[in-house]
DOTORKOL-652734 format. One line per 4 residues: number of its first residue (from 1); for each residue x, y, z of C-alpha. Coordinates in nm, 2 decimals, decimal comma. Example, Ala and Ser with C-alpha at 12.3 -4.5 7.8 and 13.67 -1.06 7.14 Angstrom:
! DOTORKOL-652734
1) 1,23 -0,45 0,78  1,37 -0,11 0,71;
//
This chain:
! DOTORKOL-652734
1) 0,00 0,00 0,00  0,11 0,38 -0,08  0,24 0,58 0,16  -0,04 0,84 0,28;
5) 0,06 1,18 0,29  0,10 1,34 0,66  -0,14 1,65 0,68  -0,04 2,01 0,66;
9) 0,12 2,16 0,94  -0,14 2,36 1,15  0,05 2,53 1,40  0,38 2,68 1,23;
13) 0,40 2,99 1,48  0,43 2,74 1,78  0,81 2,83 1,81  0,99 3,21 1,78;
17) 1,08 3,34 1,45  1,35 3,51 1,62  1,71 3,49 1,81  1,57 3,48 2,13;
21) 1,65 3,16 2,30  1,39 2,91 2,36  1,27 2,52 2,43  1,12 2,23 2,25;
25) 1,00 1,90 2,54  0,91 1,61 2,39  1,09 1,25 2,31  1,38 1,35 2,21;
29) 1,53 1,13 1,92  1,92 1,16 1,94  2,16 0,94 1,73  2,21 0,70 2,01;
33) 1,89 0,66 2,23  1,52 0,85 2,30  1,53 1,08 2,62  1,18 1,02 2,72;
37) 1,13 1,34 2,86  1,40 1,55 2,71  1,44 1,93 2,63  1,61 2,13 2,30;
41) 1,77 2,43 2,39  1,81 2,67 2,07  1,99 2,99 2,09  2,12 3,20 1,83;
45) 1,98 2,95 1,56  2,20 2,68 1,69  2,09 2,40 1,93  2,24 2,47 2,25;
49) 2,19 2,20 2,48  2,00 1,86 2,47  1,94 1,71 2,78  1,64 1,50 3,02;
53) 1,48 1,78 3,17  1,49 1,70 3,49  1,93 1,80 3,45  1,81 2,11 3,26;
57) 1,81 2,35 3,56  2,12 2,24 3,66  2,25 2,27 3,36  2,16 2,67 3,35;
61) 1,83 2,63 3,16  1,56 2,69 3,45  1,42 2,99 3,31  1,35 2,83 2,98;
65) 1,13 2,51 3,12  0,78 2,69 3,20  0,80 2,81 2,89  0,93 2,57 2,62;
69) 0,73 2,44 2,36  0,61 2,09 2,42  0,52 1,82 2,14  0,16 1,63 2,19;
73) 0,09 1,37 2,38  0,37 1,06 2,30  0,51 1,31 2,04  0,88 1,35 1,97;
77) 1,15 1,59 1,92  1,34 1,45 1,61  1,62 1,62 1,40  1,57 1,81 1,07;
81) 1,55 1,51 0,79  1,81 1,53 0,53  1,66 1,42 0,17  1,96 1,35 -0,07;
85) 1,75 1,23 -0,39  1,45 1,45 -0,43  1,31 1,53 -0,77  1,03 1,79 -0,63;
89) 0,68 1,78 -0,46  0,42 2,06 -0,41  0,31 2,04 -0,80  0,64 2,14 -0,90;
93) 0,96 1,95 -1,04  1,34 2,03 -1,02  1,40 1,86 -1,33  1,15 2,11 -1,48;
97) 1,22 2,39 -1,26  1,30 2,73 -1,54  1,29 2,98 -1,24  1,41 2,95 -0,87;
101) 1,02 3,06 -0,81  0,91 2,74 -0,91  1,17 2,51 -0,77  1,13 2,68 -0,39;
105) 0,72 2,57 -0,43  0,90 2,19 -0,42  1,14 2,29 -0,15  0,90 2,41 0,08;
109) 0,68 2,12 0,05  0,90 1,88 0,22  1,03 2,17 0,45  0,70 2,23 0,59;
113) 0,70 1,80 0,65  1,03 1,83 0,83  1,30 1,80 0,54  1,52 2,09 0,65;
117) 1,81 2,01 0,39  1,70 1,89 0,05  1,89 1,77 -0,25  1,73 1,87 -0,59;
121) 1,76 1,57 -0,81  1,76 1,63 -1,19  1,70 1,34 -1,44  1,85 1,26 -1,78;
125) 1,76 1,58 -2,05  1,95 1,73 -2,30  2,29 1,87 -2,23  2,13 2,19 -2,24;
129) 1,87 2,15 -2,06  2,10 2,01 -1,77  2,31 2,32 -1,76  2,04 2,50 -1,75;
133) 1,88 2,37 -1,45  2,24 2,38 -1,31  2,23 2,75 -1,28  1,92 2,81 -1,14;
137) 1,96 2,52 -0,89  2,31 2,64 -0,83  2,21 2,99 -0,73  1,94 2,81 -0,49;
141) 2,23 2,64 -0,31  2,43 3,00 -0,26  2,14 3,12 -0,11  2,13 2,82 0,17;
145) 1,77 2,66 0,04  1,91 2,40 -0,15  2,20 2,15 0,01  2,32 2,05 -0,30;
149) 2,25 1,86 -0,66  2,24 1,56 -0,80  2,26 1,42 -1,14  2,04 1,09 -1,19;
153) 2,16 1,01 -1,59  2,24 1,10 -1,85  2,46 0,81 -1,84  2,32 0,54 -1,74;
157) 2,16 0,19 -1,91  1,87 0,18 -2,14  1,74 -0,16 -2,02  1,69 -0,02 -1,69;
161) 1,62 0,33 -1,76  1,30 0,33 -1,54  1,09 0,69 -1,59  1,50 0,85 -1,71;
165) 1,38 0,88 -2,08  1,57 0,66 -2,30  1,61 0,90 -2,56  1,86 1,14 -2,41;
169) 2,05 0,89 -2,27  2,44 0,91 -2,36  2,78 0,73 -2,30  2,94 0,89 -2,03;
173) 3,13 1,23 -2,14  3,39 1,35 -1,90  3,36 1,70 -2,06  2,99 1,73 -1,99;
177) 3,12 1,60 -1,64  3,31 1,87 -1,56  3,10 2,15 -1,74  2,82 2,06 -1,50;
181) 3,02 2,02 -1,19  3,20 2,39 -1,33  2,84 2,54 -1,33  2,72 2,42 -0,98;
185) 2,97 2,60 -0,79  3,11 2,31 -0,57  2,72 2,25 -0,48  2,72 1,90 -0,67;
189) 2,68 1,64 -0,46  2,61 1,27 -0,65  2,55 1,17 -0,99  2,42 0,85 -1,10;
193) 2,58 0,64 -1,38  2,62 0,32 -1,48  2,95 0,13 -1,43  2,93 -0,08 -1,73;
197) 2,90 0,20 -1,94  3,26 0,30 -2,13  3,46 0,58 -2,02  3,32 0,53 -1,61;
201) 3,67 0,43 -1,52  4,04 0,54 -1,55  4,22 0,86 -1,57  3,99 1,01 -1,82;
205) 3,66 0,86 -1,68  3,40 0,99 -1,54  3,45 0,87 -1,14  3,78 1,04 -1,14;
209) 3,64 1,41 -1,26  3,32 1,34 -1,02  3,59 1,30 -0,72  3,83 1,57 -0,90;
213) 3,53 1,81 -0,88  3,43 1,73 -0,53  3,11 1,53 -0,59  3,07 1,14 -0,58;
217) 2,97 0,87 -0,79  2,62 0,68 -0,70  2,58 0,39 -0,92  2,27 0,29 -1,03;
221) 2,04 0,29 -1,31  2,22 -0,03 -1,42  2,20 -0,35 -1,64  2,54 -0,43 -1,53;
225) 2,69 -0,76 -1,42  2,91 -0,81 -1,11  3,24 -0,70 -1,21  3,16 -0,37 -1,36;
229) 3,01 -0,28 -1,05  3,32 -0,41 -0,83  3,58 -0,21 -1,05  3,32 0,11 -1,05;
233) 3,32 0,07 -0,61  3,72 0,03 -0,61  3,79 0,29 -0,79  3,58 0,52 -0,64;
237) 3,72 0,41 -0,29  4,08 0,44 -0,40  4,04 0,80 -0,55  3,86 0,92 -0,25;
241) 4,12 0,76 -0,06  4,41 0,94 -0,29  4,22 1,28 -0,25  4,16 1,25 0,14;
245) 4,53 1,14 0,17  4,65 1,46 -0,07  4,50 1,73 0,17  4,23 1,79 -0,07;
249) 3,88 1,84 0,04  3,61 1,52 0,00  3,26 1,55 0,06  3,21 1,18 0,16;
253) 3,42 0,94 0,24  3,23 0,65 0,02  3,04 0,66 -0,30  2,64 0,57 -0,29;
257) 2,48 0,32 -0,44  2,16 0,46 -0,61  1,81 0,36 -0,48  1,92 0,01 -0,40;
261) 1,70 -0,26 -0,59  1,54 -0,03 -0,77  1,67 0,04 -1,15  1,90 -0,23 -1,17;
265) 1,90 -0,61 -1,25  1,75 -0,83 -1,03  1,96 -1,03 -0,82  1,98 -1,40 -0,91;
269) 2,21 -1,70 -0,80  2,33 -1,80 -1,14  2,33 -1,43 -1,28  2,41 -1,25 -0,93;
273) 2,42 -0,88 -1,09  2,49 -0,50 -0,90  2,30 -0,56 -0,56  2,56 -0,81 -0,39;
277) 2,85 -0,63 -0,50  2,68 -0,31 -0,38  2,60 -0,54 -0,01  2,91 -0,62 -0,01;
281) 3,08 -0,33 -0,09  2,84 -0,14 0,20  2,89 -0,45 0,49  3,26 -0,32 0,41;
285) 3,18 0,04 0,48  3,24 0,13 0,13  2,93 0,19 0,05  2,62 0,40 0,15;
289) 2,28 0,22 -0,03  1,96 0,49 -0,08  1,64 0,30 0,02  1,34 0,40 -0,07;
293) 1,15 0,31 0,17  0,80 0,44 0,12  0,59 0,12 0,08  0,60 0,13 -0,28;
297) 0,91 0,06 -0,42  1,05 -0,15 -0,15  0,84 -0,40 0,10  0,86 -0,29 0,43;
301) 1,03 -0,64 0,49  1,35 -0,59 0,29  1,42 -0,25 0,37  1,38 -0,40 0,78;
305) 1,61 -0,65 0,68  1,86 -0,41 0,50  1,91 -0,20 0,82  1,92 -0,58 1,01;
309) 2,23 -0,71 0,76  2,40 -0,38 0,69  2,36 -0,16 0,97  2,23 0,19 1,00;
313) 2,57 0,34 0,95  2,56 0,19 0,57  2,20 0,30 0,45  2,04 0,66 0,36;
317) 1,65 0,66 0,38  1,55 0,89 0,09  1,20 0,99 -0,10  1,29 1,00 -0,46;
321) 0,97 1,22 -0,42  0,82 1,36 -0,77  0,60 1,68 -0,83  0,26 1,52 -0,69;
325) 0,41 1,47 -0,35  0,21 1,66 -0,15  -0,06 1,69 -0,39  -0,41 1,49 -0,49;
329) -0,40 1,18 -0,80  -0,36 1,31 -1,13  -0,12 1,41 -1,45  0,24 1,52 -1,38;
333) 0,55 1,55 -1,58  0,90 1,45 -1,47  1,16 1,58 -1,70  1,05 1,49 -2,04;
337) 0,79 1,18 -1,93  0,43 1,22 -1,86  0,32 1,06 -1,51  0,03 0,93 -1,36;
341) -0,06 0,89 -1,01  -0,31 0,67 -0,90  -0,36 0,54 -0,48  -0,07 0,76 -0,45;
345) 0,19 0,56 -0,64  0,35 0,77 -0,96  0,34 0,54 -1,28  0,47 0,65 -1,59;
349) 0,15 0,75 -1,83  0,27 0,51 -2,11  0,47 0,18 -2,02  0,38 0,15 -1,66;
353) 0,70 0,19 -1,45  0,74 0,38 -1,13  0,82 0,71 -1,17  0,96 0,85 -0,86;
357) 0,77 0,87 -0,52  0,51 1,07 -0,39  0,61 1,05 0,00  0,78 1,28 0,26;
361) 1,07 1,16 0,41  0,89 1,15 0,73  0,70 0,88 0,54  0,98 0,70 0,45;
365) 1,09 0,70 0,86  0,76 0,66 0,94  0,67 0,32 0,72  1,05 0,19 0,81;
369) 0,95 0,23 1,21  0,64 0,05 1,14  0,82 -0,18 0,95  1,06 -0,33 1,25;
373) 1,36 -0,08 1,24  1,41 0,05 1,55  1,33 0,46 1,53  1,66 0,56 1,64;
377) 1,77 0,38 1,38  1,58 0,49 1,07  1,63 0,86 1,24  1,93 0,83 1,20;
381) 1,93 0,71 0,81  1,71 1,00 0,75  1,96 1,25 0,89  2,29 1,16 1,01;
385) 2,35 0,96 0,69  2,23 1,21 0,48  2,46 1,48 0,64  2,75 1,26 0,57;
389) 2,72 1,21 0,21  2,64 1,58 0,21  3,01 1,62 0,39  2,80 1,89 0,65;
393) 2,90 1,85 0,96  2,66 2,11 1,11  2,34 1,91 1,04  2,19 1,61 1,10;
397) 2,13 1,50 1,47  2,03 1,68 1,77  2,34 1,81 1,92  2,49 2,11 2,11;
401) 2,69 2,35 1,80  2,48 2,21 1,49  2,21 2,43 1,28  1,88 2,44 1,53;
405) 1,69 2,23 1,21  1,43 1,99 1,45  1,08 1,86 1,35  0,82 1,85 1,65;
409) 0,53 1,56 1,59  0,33 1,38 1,73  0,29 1,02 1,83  0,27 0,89 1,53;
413) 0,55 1,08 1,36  0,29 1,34 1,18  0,47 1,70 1,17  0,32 1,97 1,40;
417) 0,63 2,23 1,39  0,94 2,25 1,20  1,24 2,41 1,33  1,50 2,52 1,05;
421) 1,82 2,76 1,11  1,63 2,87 1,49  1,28 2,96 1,31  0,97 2,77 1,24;
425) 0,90 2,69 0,86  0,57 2,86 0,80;
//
């Protein structure tokens, strides 16, 4: 079953707009445990101190208790969500976003739902359709709305192209590599290709000017076999590892693996494919795999048992939300491709595949906690992991000196107040 949207925030003045400190009470869902009764501290738009209250008077904090702003009933304090493969929601698309204007309606879609640091994915489109979308989503990113870009195609398989139309699909060009890289301003953070594509590896490949440029490599939309997908890891993990060892900056220490089971061959014993190498290459903590874990492209079962065989540390909860998250059944477009939404679940209009998703990433937490993962857990793969990738070490968890970004909800995870840089999201 789809995931259902969570209804609109109600009460988005329930927090100060301004620098004056203040308190959130609730649950409070850090990277390592819940405080059951716990208390945020924010002060000058960072999060001061996170404690049980019952040590927040001794802790200097007394004056802030009959005052702070408590959750409902069972409700919890959780971090902002970090979304590192979003494609838009709120009607609108970043893939067919021609004006800032129009890619800020998907933005603040999933901010008002608790995503306080979103990744704009693109999808495969003519080269100059690419760069322009670069610019615009580029000059998002200097202004601090965006987190950063990625690139789902154009290089990547035709057999398992999914809703990436097959018609501007390419080999891989370095040039076009760096170009784009060039015209996002340090603000690209993935792109996806397949490994058994030419030109992917080597000195002239397209890996080595993704980690020259400061992005990473996430490997997906592929018909590959195993050994493709081996090289494509190692390479990756040695140039990162040559980079981190020259003094030069990385974003992440690993590459991603792209929506995990979805776009690629299936696995089978006699024809085993991407997804063991990409297992194994995450059990080795080379690896972080996107889930998408929203009910519809994944059972609730194998995501659980993802998290169960991998561990939290090697998994990134994402939406791969489309325009219509947010919004009622009906037409959309993504990129180039005409989608359908029916139940909730986006379909391309003609041939049938799914065509992004249509949840919130507190959704995606939401159905994996209902699934078995334990909510610390897939918390923390819908915020810690996605600050890593990122390589932003000021977001992601609950924690004295990081961006006050926090998400109040109730007890069953539906938003009532979002917190981003000190300020509720209106």
């Amino acid at each position: 079953m789809p995931v259902s949207t969570t209804p609109p925030i109600t009460d988005p003045g329930a927090a100060p707009t301004d620098d004056a400190p203040f308190a959130l009470r609730g649950r409070v869902v850090t990277p390592l445990q819940i405080i059951d009764d716990g208390i945020v501290v924010i002060a000058a738009r960072h999060i001061a101190w996170v404690g049980p209250t019952a040590e927040a008077a001794r802790a200097g904090w007394s004056d802030l208790l009959t005052a702070a702003h408590s959750a409902p009933e069972g409700g919890y304090l959780l971090p902002g969500l970090v979304d590192v493969h979003c494609h838009g929601g709120g009607g609108e698309s970043f893939p067919n976003a021609e004006t800032a204007a129009q890619a800020m309606t998907a933005v603040r879609e999933h901010r008002r739902h608790g995503t306080t640091s979103l990744v704009a994915s693109c999808v495969t489109a003519a080269p100059e359709t690419l760069r322009a979308r670069t610019r615009v989503l580029a000059d998002l990113c200097d202004a601090g709305e965006l987190a950063g870009i990625h690139f789902e195609g154009p290089f990547v398989s035709v057999e398992r192209c999914g809703a990436q139309d097959p018609t501007y699909i390419t080999d891989p060009d370095t040039a076009l590599t760096r170009e784009l890289i060039e015209l996002g301003r340090e603000h690209v953070v993935t792109m996806t290709i397949a490994p058994e594509k030419p030109h992917i590896t080597g000195d002239d490949g397209v890996v080595a000017a993704l980690i020259d440029g400061g992005a990473l490599p996430s490997f997906g939309h592929t018909d590959a076999e195993a050994a493709p997908v081996r090289v494509g890891l190692a390479e990756a993990s040695a140039r990162i590892g040559a980079r981190l060892e020259s003094g030069a900056p990385v974003r992440s220490l690993r590459a991603t693996a792209t929506h995990l089971f979805n776009g690629m061959r299936p696995m089978h014993h006699r024809e085993p494919g991407p997804v063991p190498e990409f297992l194994a290459a995450a059990a080795r903590g080379e690896c972080i795999v996107e889930l998408i874990g929203d009910g519809v492209h994944l059972a609730p079962a194998i995501v659980r048992d993802m998290f169960e065989t991998l561990g939290r540390e090697n998994v990134v909860l994402i939406t791969d939300a489309m325009a219509a998250a947010g919004m009622p059944d009906g037409d959309y477009v993504l990129g180039s491709l005409a989608v359908t939404v029916a139940d909730g679940v986006a379909r391309l209009t003609e041939g049938g595949a799914i065509a992004g998703g249509t949840a919130h990433l507190i959704d995606v937490v939401r159905a994996t906690w209902r699934g078995g993962v334990d909510l610390v857990d897939a918390v923390f793969a819908a915020s810690c992991q996605g600050a890593e990738i990122l390589g932003d070490v000021s977001i992601g968890a609950l924690e004295p000196g990081l961006w006050a970004d926090a998400v109040v909800t109730d007890a069953n995870l539906n938003p009532v107040t979002v917190i981003r840089r000190g300020a509720a999201v209106g």
